[in-house]
C-alpha positions in Angstrom: 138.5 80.7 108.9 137.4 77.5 107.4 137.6 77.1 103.9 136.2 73.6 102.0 136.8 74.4 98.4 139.8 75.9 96.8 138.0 77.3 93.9 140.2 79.6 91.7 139.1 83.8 92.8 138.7 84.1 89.2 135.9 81.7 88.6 134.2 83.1 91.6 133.8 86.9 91.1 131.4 86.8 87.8 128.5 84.9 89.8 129.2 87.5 92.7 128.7 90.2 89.9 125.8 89.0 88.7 124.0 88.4 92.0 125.0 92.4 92.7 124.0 93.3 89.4 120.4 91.6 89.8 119.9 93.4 93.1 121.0 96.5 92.3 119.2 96.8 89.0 116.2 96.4 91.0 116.9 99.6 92.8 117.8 101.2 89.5 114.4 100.1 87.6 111.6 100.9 90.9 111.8 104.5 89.7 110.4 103.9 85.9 108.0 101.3 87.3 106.0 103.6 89.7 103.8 105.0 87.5 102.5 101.8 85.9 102.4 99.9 89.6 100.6 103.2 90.5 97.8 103.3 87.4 97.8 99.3 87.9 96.7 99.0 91.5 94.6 102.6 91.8 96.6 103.9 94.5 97.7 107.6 95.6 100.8 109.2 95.3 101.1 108.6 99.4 100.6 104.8 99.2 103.0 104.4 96.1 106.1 105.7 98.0 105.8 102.3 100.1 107.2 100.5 96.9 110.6 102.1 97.7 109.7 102.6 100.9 109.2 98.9 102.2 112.1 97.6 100.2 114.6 99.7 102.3 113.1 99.3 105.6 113.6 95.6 105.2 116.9 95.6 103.8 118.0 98.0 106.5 116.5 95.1 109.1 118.0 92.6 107.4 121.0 93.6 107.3 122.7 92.4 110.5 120.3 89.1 110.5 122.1 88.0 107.0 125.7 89.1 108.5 125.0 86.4 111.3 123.1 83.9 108.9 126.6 84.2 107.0 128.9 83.6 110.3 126.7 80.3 111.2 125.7 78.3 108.1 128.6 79.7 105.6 129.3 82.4 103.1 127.8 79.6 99.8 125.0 79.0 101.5 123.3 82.4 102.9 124.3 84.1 99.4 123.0 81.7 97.4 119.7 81.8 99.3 119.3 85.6 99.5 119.9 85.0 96.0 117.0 82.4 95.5 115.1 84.5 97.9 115.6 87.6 95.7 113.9 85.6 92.6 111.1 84.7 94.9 110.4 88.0 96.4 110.5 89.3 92.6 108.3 86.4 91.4 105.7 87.6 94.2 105.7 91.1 93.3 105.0 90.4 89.4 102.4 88.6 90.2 100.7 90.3 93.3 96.6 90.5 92.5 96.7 93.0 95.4 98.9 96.1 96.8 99.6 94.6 99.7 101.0 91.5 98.4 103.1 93.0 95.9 104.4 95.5 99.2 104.7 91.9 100.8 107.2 90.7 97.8 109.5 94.3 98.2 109.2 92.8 101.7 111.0 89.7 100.8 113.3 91.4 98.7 114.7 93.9 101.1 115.4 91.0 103.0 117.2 89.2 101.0 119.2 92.0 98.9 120.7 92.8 102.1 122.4 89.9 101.7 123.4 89.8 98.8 126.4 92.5 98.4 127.4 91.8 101.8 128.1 88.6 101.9 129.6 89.0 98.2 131.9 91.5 99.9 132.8 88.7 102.7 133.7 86.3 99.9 136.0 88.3 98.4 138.1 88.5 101.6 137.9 85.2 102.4 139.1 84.0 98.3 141.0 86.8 97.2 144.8 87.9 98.1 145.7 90.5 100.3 147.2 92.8 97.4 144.1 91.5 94.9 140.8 92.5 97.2 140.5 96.1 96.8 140.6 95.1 92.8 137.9 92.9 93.2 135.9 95.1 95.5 136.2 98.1 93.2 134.7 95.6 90.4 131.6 94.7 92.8 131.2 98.3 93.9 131.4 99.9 90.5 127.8 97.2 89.5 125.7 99.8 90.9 127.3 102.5 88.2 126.5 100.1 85.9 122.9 99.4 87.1 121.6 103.0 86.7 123.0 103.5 83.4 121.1 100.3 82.3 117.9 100.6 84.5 116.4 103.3 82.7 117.2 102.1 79.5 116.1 98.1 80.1 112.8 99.5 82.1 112.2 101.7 79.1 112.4 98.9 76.8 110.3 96.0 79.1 107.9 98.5 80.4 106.5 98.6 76.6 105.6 94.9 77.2 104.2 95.1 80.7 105.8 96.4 84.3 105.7 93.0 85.5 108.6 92.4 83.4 110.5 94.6 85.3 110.6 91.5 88.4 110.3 88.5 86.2 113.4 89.0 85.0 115.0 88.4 88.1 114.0 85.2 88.4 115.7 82.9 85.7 118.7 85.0 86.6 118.4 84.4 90.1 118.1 80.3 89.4 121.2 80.3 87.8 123.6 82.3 89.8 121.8 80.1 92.6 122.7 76.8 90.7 126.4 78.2 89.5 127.4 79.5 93.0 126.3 76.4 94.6 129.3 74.7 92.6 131.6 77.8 92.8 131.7 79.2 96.1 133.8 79.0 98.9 131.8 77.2 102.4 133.4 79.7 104.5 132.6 81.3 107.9 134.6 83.1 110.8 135.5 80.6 113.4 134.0 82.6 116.6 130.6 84.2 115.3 129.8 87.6 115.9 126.6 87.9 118.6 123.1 88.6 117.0 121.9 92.2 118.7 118.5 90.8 117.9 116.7 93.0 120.4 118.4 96.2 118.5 117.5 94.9 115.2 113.7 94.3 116.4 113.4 98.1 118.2 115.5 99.9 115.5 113.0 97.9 112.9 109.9 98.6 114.6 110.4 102.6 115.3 111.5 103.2 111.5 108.5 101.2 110.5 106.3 103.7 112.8 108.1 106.8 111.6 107.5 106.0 108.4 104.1 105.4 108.6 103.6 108.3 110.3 105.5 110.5 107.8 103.5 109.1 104.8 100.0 110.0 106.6 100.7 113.6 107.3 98.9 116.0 105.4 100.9 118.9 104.3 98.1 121.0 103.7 96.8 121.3 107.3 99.7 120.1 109.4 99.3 120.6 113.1 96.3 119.2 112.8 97.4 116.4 110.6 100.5 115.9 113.4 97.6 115.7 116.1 95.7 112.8 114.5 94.9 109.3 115.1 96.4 108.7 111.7 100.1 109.8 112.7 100.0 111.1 116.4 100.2 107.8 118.3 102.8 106.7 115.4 105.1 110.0 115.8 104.6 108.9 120.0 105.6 105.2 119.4 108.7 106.1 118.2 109.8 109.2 120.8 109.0 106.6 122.9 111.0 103.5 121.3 114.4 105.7 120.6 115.5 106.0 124.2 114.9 102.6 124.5 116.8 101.5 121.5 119.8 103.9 122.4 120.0 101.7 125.8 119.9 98.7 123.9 122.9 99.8 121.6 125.2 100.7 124.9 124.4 97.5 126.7 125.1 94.7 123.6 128.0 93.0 122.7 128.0 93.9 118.9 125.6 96.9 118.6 124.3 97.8 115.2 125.7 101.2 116.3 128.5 102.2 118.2 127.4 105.0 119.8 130.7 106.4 121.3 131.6 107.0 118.0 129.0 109.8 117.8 131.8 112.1 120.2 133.2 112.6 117.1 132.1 116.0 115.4 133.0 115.2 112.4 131.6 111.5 112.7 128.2 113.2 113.7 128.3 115.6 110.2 129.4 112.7 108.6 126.4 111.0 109.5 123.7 113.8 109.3 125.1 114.3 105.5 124.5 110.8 104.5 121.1 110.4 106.0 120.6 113.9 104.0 122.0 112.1 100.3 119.7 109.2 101.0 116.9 111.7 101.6 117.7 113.0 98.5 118.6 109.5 96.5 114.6 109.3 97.0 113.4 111.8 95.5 115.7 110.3 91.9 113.2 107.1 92.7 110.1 109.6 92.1 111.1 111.5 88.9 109.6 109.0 86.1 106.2 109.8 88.3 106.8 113.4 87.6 107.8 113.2 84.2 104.5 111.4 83.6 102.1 113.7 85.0 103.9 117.2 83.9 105.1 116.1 80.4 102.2 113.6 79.4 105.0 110.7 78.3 104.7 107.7 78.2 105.5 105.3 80.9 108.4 103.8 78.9 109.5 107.4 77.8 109.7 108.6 81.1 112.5 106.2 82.4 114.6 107.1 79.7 113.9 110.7 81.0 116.7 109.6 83.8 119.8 109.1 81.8 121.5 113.3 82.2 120.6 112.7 85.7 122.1 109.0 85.5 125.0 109.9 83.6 125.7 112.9 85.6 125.9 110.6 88.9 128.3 108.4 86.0 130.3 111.4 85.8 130.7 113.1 88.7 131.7 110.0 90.8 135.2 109.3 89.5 135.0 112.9 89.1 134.9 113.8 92.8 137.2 111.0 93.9 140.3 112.4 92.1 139.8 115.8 93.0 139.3 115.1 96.8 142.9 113.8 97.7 143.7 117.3 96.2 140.9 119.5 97.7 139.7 117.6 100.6 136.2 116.5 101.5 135.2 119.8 102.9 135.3 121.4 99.0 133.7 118.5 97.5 130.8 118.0 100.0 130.4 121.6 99.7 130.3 121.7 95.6 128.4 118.4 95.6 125.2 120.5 98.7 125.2 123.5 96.3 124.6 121.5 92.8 121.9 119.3 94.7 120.1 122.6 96.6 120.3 124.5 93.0 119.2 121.3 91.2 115.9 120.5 93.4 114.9 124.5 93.1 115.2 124.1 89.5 112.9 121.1 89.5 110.4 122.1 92.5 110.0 125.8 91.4 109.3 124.8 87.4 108.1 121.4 87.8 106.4 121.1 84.2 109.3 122.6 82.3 112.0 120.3 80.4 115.0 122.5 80.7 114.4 122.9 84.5 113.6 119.3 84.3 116.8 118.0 82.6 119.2 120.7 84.5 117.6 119.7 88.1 118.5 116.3 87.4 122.5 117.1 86.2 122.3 119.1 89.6 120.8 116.3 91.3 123.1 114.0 89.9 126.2 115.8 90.4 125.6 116.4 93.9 124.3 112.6 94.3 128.0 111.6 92.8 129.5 114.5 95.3 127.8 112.9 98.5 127.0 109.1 97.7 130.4 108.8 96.6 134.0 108.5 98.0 133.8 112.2 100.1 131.8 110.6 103.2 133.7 107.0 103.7 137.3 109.7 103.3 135.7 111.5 106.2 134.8 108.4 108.5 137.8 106.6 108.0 139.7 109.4 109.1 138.2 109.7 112.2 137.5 106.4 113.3 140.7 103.6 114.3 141.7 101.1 112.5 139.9 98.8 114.2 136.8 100.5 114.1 136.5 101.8 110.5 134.6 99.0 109.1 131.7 99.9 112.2 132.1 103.8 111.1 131.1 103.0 107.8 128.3 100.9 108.8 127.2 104.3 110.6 127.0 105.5 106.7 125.3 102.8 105.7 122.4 102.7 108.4 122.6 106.9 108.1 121.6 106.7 104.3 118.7 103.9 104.9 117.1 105.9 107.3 117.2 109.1 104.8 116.4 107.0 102.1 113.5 105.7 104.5 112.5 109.3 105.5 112.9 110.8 102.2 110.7 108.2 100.3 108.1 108.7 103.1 108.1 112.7 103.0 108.0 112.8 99.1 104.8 110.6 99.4 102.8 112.3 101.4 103.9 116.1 100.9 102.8 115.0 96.6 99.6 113.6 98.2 98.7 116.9 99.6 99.1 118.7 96.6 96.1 120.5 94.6 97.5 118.2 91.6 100.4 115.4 90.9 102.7 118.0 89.3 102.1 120.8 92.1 102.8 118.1 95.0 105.7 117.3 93.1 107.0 120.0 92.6 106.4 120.9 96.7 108.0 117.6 97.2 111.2 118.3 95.6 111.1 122.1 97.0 110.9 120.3 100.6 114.4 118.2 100.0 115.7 121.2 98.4 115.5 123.1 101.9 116.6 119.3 103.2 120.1 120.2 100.7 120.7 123.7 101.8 120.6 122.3 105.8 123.1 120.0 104.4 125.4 122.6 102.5 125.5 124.4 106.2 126.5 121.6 107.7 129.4 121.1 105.4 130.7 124.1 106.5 131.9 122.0 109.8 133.9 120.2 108.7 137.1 119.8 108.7 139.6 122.3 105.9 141.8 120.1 104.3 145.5 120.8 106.5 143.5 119.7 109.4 141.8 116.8 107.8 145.4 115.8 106.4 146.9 115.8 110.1 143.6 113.5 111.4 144.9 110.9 108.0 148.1 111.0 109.7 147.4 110.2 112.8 147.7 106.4 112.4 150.2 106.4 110.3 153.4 104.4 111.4 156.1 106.8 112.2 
């Protein structure tokens, strides 16, 4: 590595908090700002979705292009421009006179928040001590439990003034961690660069973009027919066709986005399948203000703080789950964490527009959420993968609950759009991902019971 600064690790963590914190309170605050974007711009419950729905697909894209930004130009430099970026992207959005230029500005910031915690992540091991990184990492990975306890509560409060609010902040935030990291930072970068799989990132891009589409044009109400269309037939064809293709791609490059020998593994594959199932289900959270609108007649501002049992529960459970699974093993906990989510999203799809089912759906939800999102699935893959390849089997966890999150923000859209009423497609919505969970809570069943997962821990182990 070369380093050009020897900026104390202290003075350099709070500007990468702050950059995480900005772009993971924008996660946190989409939710409660649906229903205004929605009542702003006229559009369907179907064409909403795309809010969420653009902003992942990007940042899922961007991903690898920022790692490889990072390896050429430096560490100081890409995050302090995804940084910049961000702010721009949010600036665009708040002031988008059309739909399609505010989906442009989630455009620009997927892009650029895939940077951000990355790359934070990257300048942590190149600043920090051996014995002081998984500190400093634990402080950067526990923003995003801080995020959704404030997100409700700060969109609640600025959504009283005006969702725009809700992006403008960003931007005198983004200015200064910009300006501060500038001065801060360490100019690092790996001596050999990693090869851009540019061709991957292109197909993988394009054939989520067309299954997406697809997905958020079917109408539930009629759906062969709807399958059969112009509207999502050719869509649902384009990316049959594009996933062979993409899965010769991955075999043939020298740093695939996926390593697809790793998908031997049983337990790898389960691992994967589960976390494309908690993104799924990390949608429908994303959707719930939009409910809460249209079955309890609240207020836009009302209905964000209408998150926080489902919030806190997430809060809870997390820490919750990670000291019970060195004891219990991930089998238990996935399992506990499938049954609370499948109970919770019956509770909330069969009684849509009542508050009890409403605020114990959301506990469920958000226990289950904490069960799946949390420690149980990285235990899992870095059991089974090497040593060398753990930080690639966890990637497979990150790209796995993208494409849910994807998928899941695209089937909520249009399964509410083909409802009679908002609340009744809701409500069918959330019934959907329930049967999504209960798939899910089967599949935990396969994996491995806790003597055998102990032996796998072992395994590389010196003697």
């Amino acid at each position: 590595m070369t380093d050009k600064t020897t900026t104390p690790a202290r003075r350099v963590l709070p500007i990468l908090f702050l950059g995480v914190l900005m772009a993971a309170l924008d996660i946190a605050i989409v939710g409660p700002a649906l229903p205004a974007i929605q009542e702003a711009f006229g559009v369907s419950e179907r064409d909403i979705a795309w809010v969420f729905t653009t902003f992942v697909l990007f940042n899922l894209v961007g991903l690898p292009l920022m790692a490889r930004l990072s390896d050429v130009f430096g560490r100081r430099r890409v995050y302090t421009f995804d940084v910049l970026l961000f702010g721009a992207g949010s600036l665009a959005v708040a002031l988008a006179p059309s739909f399609g230029l505010l989906l442009a500005g989630r455009a620009v910031q997927g892009v650029a928040a895939s940077g951000i915690f990355p790359v934070a992540s990257a300048v942590v091991g190149d600043t920090f001590a051996p014995e002081q990184r998984g500190r400093a990492l634990g402080v950067l990975g526990a923003v995003y439990g801080v995020a959704f306890i404030l997100g409700p509560m700060i969109a609640g409060i600025l959504l009283q003034v005006g969702w725009p609010w809700l992006f403008l902040v960003n931007v005198p935030v983004a200015v200064v961690v910009a300006l501060v990291g500038a001065r801060r930072l360490p100019a690092t970068r790996p001596e050999t660069p990693r090869p851009l799989d540019a061709r991957g990132i292109v197909t993988l891009g394009v054939l989520l973009a067309a299954l997406t589409y697809a997905i958020t044009r079917i109408d539930t109400s009629a759906l062969l027919a709807s399958l059969v269309s112009p509207a999502v037939g050719p869509w649902l064809l384009l990316a049959l066709v594009l996933l062979p293709l993409f899965v010769r791609i991955e075999r043939r490059a020298a740093d695939p986005l996926v390593r697809l020998s790793l998908f031997g593994n049983r337990q790898v594959v389960l691992a994967a399948l589960l976390a494309g199932g908690a993104g799924l289900t990390e949608a429908a959270f994303i959707f719930f203000p939009a409910l809460a609108v249209a079955a309890f007649g609240v207020t836009k501002s009302a209905a964000s703080f209408m998150l926080l049992p489902l919030v806190f529960a997430v809060a809870v459970g997390s820490p919750l789950c990670g000291r019970v699974l060195d004891r219990v093993g991930s089998r238990a906990v996935v399992l506990a964490g499938t049954a609370c989510l499948t109970l919770g999203l019956l509770a909330v799809g069969l009684f849509p527009a009542v508050r009890f089912c409403f605020y114990a759906g959301s506990v469920g939800i958000g226990l289950g959420l904490a069960a799946l999102l949390g420690s149980a699935l990285s235990y899992i893959l870095l059991n089974e993968t090497r040593a060398e390849e753990r930080t690639v089997g966890q990637g497979i966890s990150t790209l796995s609950i993208s494409v849910g999150q994807l998928m899941g923000g695209a089937l909520i859209g249009a399964v509410a759009a083909s409802g009679t009423d908002a609340v009744a497609g809701y409500g069918a919505a959330f019934l959907a991902i329930a049967g999504v969970a209960f798939v899910l809570m089967l599949l935990a069943f396969g994996l491995k019971k806790r003597t055998a997962e102990l032996a796998t821990a072992q395994r590389d182990e010196p003697a």
